[in-house]
N, C-alpha and C positions, 0 to 999 in steps of 0.2 A: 551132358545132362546137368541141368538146373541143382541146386544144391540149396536146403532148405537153413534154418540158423542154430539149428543143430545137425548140418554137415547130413540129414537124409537126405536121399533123392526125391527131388519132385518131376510129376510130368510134365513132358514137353510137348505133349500132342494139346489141343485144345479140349478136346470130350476128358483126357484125366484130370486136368486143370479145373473142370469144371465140376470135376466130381469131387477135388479135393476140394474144391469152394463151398459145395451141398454138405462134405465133414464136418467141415468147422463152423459151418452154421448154423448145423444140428447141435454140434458142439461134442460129437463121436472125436476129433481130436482138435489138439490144441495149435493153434499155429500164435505163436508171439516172436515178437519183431527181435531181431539179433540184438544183443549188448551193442554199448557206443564203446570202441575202444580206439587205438589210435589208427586201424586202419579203416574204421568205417566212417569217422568223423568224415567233415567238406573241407576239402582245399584251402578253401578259404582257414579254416578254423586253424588248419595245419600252419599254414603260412607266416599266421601272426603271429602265432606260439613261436616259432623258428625264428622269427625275426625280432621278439623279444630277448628272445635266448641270446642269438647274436650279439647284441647292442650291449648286453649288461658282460658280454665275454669279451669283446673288443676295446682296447684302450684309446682312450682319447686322440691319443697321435693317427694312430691308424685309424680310426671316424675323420679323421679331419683327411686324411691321405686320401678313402675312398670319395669322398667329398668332392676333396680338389679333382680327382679323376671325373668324378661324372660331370661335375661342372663343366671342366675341357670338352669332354663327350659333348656335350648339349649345346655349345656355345662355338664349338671350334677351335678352340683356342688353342 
């Protein structure tokens, strides 16, 4: 069952979905969109953060090691 952003249940048939949609537009209850926290942000958002994170945690030798790796990767070498 569907799980609302306060963890209630919602319906999963279409007629209680629609009832719950006639709720909140009377405005009998409130339905607001969940917090942004670190598991509902986008991939994307995640990604970059991780890979700043990274870069400023990895020492220069080893950027340049991972470097030389992908480059062989990419080229053959």
């Amino acid at each position: 069952m569907p799980r609302g952003p306060k963890g209630e249940k919602r319906p999963a048939g279409v007629i209680g979905a629609a009832i719950r949609v006639e709720k909140i537009a009377k405005g009998e209850v409130e339905d607001a969109p969940p917090p942004t926290t670190a598991k509902t942000l986008p991939p994307k958002a995640l990604g970059a953060k991780g890979g700043r994170a990274r870069a400023k945690a990895t020492t220069p030798e080893r950027r340049a090691e991972i470097a030389r790796n992908a480059a062989a990767k990419r080229w053959g070498c």
